[in-house]
C-alpha positions in Angstrom: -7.2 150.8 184.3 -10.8 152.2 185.2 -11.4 153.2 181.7 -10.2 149.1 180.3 -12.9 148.3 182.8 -15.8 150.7 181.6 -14.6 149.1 178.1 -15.4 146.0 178.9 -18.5 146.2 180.7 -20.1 148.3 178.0 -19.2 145.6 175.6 -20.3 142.9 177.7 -23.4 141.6 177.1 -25.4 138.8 179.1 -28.1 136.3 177.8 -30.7 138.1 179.6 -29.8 141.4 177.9 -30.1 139.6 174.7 -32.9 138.0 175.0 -34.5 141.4 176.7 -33.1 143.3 173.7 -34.6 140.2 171.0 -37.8 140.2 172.8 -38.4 144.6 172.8 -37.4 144.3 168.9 -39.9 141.7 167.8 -42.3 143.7 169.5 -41.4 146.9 167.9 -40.7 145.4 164.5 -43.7 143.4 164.2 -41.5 140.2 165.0 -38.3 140.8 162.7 -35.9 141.1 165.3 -32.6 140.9 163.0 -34.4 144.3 160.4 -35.4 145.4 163.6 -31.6 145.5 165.5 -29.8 146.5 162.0 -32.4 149.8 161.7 -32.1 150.7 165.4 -27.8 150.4 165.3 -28.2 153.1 163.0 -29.6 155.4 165.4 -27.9 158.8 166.6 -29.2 158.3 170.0 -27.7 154.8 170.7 -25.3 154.0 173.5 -22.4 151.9 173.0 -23.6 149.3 175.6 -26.6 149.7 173.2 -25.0 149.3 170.0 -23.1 146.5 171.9 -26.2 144.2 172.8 -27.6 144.9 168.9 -24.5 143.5 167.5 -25.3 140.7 169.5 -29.0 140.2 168.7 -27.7 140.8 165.1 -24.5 138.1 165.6 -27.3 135.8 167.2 -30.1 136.0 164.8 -27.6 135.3 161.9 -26.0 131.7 164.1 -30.0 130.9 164.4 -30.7 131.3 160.7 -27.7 129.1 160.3 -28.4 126.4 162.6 -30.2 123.5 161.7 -33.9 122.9 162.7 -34.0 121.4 166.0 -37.8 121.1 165.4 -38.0 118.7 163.1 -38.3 115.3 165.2 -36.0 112.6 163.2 -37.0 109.1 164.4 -33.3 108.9 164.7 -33.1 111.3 167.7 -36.5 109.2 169.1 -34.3 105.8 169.6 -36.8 104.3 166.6 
């Protein structure tokens, strides 16, 4: 049951280890966090719990290229 537990917990990752993890990467990678998670995953001297949050970064880097641009400022979304 311990060993589930462990399981878990190194594949459990929180929003602040993502954004942690995002954060280190663009500053490492000159801001291109997604190159910058797929090159470290490929590491020898990578953790599960780290290869765990780099999935992540990877799986949330790929929803944000996919998402819509909330920046844009539609009159619509105003009440115009």
């Amino acid at each position: 049951m311990f060993q589930l537990m462990d399981w878990v917990k190194s594949h459990f990752v929180t929003e602040r280890d993502l954004r942690a993890t995002a954060w280190a990467l663009g500053s490492r990678h000159r801001g291109e966090i997604g190159a910058g998670a797929r090159a470290e995953i490929r590491l020898p001297n990578k953790s599960s719990s780290q290869r765990a949050v780099l999935r992540a970064v990877i799986r949330d880097e790929a929803r944000k290229a996919q998402a819509p641009d909330r920046q844009g400022g539609s009159s619509a979304a105003s009440g115009e």
